[in-house]
C-alpha positions, 0 to 999 in steps of 0.5 A, a space after each residue: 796227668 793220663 800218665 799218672 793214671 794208667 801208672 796207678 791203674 798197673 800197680 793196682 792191676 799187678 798187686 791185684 794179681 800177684 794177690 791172686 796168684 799167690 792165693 792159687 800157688 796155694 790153694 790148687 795145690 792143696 786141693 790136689 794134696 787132698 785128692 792125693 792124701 790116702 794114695 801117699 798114705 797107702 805108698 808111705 805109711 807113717 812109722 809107728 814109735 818103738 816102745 
């Protein structure tokens, strides 16, 4: 019965941080995107259309 426990205690704990860790791939990279963004607009400005 203890062995049961601690299985479901892992499985909570591994979906619990695979939650978190996919909320942080995300998150963290968009807040350096952001910083980024007028730098990256500067280097690469964005074509204008020909009319």
């Amino acid at each position: 019965m203890a062995s049961l426990l601690d299985l479901y205690i892992a499985a909570v704990s591994i979906v619990f941080l695979s939650i978190l860790g996919v909320i942080a791939g995300v998150a963290i990279p968009g807040l350096f995107l952001a910083a980024a963004a007028p730098w990256l607009d500067w280097i690469l400005p964005v074509r204008k259309k020909r009319e």
